[in-house]
C-alpha positions as CSV (number, residue, x, y, z in Angstrom):
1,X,10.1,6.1,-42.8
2,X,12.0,6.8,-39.3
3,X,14.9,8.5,-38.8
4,X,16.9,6.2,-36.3
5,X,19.8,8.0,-34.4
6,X,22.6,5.4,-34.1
7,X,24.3,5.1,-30.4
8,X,28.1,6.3,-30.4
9,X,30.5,7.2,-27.8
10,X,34.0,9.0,-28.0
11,X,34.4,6.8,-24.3
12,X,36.8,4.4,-26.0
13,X,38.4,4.6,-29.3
14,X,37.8,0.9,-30.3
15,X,34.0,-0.7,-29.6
16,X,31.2,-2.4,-31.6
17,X,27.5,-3.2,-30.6
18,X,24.7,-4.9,-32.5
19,X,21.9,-2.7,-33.7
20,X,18.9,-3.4,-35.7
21,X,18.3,-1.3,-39.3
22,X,15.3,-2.0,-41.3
23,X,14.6,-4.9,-39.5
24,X,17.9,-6.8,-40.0
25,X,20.8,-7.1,-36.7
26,X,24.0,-5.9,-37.7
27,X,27.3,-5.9,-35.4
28,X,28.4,-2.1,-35.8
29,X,32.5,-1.5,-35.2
30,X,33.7,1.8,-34.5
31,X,37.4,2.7,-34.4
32,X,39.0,6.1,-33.9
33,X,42.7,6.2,-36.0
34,X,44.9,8.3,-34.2
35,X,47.2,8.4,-37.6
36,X,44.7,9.4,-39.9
37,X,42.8,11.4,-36.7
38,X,39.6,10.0,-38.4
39,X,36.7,7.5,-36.8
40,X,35.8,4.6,-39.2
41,X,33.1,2.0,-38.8
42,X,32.9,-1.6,-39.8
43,X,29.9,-3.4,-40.5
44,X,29.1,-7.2,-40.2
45,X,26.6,-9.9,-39.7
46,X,25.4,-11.0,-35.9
47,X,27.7,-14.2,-36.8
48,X,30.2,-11.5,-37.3
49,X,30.8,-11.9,-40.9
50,X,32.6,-9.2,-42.9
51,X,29.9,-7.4,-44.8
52,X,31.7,-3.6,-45.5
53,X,35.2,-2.2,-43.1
54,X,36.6,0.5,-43.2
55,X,34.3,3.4,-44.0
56,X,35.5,6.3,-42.9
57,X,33.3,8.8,-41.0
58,X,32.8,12.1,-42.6
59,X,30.3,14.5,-41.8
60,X,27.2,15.2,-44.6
61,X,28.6,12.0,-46.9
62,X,26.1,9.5,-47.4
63,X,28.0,6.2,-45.9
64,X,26.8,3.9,-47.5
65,X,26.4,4.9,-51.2
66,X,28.9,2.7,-52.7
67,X,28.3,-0.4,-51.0
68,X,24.0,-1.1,-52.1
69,X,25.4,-4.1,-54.4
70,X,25.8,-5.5,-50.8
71,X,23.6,-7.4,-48.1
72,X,23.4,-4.3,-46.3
73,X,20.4,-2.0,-45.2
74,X,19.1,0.1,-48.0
75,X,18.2,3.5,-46.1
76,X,20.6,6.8,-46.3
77,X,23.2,6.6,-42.7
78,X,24.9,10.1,-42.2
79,X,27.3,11.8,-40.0
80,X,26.0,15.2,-38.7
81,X,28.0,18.1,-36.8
82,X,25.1,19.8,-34.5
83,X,27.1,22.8,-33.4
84,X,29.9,23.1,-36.1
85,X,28.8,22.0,-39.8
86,X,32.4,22.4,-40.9
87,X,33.9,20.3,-38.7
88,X,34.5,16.4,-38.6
89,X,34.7,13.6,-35.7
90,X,37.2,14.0,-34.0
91,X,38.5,11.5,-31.0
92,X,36.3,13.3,-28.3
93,X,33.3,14.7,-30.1
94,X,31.9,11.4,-31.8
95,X,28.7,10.8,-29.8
96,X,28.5,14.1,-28.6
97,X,28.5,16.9,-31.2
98,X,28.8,14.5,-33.9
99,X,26.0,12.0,-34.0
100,X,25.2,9.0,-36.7
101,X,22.0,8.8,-37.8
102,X,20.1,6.6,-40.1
103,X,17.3,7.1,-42.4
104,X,15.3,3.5,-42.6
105,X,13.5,2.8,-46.1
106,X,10.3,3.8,-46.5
């Protein structure tokens, strides 16, 4: 089991890339909501099929509980603050202070 630390930037508040987890590609979409103040992440297939959008980022939540009835990777993917627990993404510390991390099945 490897813990796999998913690449994020604040740089721009709309972007997506295409990652492997547990051996599958998915295209990973990142948006920052200036309304809300709140990053959330969208997840589809490489053929860019809708699989789960809209989960909002928030720090020590396990983001993909609710969705396992899904095609989507079965491992634990987390938000993490590294220098203030108590504080959530905001629009300039996603990447930085905040990082996403995944936790691939064993």
């Amino acid at each position: 089991m490897a813990i796999v630390e998913i690449p994020i930037s604040s740089d721009s508040g709309n972007y997506n890339f295409q990652t492997e987890l547990d051996g599958t590609d998915y295209i990973l979409r990142f948006r920052y909501n200036g309304r809300s103040t709140s990053w959330y992440m969208d997840m589809s297939t490489p053929e860019n099929a809708p699989i789960i959008m809209g989960i909002k980022i928030v720090v020590g939540t396990e983001l993909l509980s609710s969705f396992k009835h899904l095609a989507i990777p079965q491992g634990i993917m987390y938000a993490v603050n590294l220098e203030n627990v108590n504080q959530e993404p905001t629009r300039n510390n996603f990447g930085s202070e905040i990082r996403l991390v995944y936790n691939e099945v064993a």
